[in-house]
C-alpha positions as semicolon CSV with decimal commas, in nm:
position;residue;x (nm);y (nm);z (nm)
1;X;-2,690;-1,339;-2,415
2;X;-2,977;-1,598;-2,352
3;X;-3,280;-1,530;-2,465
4;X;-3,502;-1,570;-2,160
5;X;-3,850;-1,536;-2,377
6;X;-3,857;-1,865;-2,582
7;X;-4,039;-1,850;-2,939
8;X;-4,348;-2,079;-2,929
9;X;-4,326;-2,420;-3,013
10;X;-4,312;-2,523;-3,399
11;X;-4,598;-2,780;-3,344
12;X;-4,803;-2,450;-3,127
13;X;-4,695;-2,228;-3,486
14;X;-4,800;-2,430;-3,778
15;X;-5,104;-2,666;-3,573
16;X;-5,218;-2,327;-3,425
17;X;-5,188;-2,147;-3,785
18;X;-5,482;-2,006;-3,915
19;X;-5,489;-2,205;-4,221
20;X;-5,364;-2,590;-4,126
21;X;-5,610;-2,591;-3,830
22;X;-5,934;-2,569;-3,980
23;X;-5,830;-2,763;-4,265
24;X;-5,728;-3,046;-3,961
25;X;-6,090;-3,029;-3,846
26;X;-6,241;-2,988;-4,205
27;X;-6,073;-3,346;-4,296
28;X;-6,115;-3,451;-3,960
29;X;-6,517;-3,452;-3,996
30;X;-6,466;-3,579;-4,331
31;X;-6,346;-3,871;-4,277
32;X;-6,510;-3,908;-3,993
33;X;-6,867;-3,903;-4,205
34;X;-6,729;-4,126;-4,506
35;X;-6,638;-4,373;-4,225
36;X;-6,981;-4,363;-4,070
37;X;-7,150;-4,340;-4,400
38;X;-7,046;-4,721;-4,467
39;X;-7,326;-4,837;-4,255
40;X;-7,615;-4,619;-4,387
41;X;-7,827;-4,691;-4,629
42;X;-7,813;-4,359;-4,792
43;X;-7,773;-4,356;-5,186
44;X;-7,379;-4,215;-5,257
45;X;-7,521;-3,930;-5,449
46;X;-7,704;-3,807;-5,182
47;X;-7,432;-3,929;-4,890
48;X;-7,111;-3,701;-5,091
49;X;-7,403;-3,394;-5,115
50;X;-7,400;-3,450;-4,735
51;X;-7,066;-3,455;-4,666
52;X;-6,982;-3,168;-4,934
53;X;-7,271;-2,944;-4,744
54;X;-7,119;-3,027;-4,401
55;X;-6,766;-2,953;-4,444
56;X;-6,838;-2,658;-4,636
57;X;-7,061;-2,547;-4,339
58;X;-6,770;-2,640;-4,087
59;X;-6,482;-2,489;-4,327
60;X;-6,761;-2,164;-4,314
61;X;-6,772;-2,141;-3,958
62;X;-6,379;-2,168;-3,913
63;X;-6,332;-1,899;-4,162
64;X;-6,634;-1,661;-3,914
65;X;-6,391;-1,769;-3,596
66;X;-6,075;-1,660;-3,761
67;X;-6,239;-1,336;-3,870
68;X;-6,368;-1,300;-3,546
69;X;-6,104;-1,394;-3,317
70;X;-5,768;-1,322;-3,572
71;X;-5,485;-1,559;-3,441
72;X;-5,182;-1,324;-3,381
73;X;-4,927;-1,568;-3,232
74;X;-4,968;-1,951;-3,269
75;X;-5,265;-2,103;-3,126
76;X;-5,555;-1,872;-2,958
77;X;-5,786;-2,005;-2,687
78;X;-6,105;-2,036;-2,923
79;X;-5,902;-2,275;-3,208
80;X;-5,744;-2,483;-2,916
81;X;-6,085;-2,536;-2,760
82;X;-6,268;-2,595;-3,078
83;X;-5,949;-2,879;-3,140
84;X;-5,994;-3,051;-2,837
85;X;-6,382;-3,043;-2,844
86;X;-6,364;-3,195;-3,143
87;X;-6,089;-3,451;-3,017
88;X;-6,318;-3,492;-2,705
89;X;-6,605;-3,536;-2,934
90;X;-6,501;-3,793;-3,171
91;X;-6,383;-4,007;-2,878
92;X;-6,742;-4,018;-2,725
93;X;-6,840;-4,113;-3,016
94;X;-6,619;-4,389;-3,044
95;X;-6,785;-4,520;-2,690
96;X;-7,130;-4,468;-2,765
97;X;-7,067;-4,673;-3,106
98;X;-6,947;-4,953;-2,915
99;X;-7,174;-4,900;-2,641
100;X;-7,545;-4,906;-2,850
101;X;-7,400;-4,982;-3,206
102;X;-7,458;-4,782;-3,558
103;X;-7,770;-4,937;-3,602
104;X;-7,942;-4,852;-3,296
105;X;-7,793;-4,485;-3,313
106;X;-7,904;-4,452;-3,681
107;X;-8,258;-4,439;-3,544
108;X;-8,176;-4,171;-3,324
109;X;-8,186;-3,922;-3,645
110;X;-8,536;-3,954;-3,731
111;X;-8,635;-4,002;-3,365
112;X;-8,529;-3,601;-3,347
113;X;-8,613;-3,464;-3,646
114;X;-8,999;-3,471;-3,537
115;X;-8,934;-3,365;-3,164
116;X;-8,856;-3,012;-3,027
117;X;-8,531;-2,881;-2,924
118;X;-8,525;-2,910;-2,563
119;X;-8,672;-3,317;-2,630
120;X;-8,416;-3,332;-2,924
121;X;-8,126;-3,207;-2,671
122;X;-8,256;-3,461;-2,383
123;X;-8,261;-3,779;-2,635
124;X;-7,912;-3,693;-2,771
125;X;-7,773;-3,654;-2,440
126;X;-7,936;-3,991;-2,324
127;X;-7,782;-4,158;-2,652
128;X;-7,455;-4,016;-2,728
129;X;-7,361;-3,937;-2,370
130;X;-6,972;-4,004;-2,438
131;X;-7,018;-3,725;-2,750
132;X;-7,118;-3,459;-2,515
133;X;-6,887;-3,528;-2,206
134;X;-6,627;-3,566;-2,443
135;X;-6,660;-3,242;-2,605
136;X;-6,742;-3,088;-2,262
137;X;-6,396;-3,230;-2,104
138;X;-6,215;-3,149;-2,440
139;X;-6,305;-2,770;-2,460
140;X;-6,188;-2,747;-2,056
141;X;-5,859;-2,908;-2,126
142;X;-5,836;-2,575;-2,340
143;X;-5,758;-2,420;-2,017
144;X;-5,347;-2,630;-1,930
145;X;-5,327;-2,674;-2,286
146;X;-5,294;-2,314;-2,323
147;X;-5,108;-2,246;-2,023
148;X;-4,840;-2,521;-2,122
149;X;-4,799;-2,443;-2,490
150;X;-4,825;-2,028;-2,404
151;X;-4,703;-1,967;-2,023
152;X;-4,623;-1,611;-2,075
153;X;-4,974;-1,539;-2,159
154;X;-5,231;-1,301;-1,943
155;X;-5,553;-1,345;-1,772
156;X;-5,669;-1,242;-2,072
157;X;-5,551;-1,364;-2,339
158;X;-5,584;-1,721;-2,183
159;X;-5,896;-1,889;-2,152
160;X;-6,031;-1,886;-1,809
161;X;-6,303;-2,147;-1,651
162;X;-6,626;-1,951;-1,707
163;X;-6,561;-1,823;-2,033
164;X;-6,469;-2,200;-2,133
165;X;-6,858;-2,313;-2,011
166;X;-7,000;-2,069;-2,191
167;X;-6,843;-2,161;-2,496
168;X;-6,880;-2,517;-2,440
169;X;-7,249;-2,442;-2,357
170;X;-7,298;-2,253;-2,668
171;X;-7,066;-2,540;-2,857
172;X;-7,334;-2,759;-2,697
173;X;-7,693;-2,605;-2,802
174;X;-7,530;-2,607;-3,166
175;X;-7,447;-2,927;-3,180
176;X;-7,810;-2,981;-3,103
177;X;-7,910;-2,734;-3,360
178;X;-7,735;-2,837;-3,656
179;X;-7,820;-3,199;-3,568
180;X;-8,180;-3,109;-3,596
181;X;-8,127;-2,884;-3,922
182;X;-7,985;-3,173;-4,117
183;X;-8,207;-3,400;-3,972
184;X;-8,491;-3,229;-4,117
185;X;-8,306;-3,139;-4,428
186;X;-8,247;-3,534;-4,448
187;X;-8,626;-3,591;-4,439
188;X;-8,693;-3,383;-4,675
189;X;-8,496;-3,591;-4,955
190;X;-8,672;-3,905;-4,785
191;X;-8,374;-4,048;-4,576
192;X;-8,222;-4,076;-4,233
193;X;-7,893;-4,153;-4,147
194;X;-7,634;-4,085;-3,858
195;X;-7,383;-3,928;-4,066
196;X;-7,646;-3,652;-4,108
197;X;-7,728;-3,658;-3,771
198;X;-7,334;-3,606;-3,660
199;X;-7,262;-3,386;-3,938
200;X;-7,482;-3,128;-3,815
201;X;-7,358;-3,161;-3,462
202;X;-6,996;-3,113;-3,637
203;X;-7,135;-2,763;-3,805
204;X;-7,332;-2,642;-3,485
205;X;-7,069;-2,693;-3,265
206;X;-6,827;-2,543;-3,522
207;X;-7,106;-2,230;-3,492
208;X;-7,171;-2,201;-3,128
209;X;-6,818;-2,137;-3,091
210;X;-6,802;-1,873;-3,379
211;X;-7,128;-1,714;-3,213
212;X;-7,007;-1,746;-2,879
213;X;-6,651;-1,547;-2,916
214;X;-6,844;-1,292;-3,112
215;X;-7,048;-1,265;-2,807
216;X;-6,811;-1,226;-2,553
217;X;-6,554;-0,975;-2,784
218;X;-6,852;-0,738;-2,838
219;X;-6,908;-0,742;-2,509
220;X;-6,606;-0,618;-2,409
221;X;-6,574;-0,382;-2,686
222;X;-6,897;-0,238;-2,560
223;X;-6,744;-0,190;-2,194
224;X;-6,424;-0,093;-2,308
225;X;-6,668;0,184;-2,476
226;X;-6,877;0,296;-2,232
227;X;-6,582;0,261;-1,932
């Protein structure tokens, strides 16, 4: 007899596992920083401690979503959108490269380090605009993505539109967040650099994910409580 409920896809299995995705975006960001780092003037001592502290702070904050949000069958709705916000991310960055160059976008870090978050948040936006629509449109494609690579999935279980902008708007005041915290911490050592500057966005957003599921599960552990 045919089986009428399909297995998921092998590329949905192992890319949605709970150990080869985070290690994806781990060595994702690290390349992504060693690229970057080729035109900054930071010392390579001080550039690998950056890139060591970053992915260790992404790898950390993968680890907090998988304990949060355990992935019982292939890919769940947080790791997809996390994926393609990082996909989304790394392709407005590509734009704004071309757009402004590294050099002009290497001020940008010590522009923010001194401001306040809301000012920090404004100048990023007006700077690395591809960045943040990019990682905006990447964590909605979360929503087909799911329902093509899981179409036997509920309400539910699949991400739905409002739950996707609060993540992304949670994914979003990280990336701010972290960009400032390194920015500072980059100060501090007497340096500046845009691989600082990006490498905190990578661990905020990685963050504001992990702090947004958290959110909306104990939420609705609390109403499935009280109901």
């Amino acid at each position: 007899m045919m089986n009428l409920d399909p297995q998921p896809h092998w590329l949905a299995r192992s890319i949605g596992s709970a150990a080869l995705t985070p290690a994806l975006l781990v060595g994702v960001v690290g390349l992504t920083l060693w690229a970057l780092g080729h035109s900054s003037s930071l010392a390579s001592s001080n550039q690998a401690l950056l890139i060591a502290l970053t992915l260790v702070a992404v790898a950390a904050g993968c680890a907090a979503l998988a304990w949060i949000r355990p992935q019982r069958a292939g890919l769940s709705p947080p790791h997809v959108m996390l994926s393609l916000g990082f996909g989304g991310m790394l392709l407005g960055l590509l734009y704004d490269v071309a757009q402004a160059g590294p050099s002009r976008l290497d001020s940008l870090c010590s522009q923010s380090a001194g401001l306040s978050f809301m000012d920090s948040l404004a100048l990023h936006i007006e700077f690395l605009p591809g960045m943040h629509i990019g990682m905006l449109a990447g964590g909605l494609l979360a929503i087909p993505s799911l329902r093509l690579l899981r179409p036997h999935c509920g309400r539910y279980l699949c991400s739905l539109l409002a739950q996707n902008l609060i993540c992304s708007g949670w994914m979003l005041l990280g990336m701010t967040a972290g960009a400032l915290w390194l920015a500072r911490w980059q100060l501090n050592i007497g340096t500046s650099t845009l691989p600082g500057m990006l490498g905190g966005m990578f661990v905020g957003m990685t963050w504001g994910m992990a702090f947004s599921v958290a959110l909306y599960r104990g939420f609705f552990a609390w109403r499935n409580r009280t109901a």
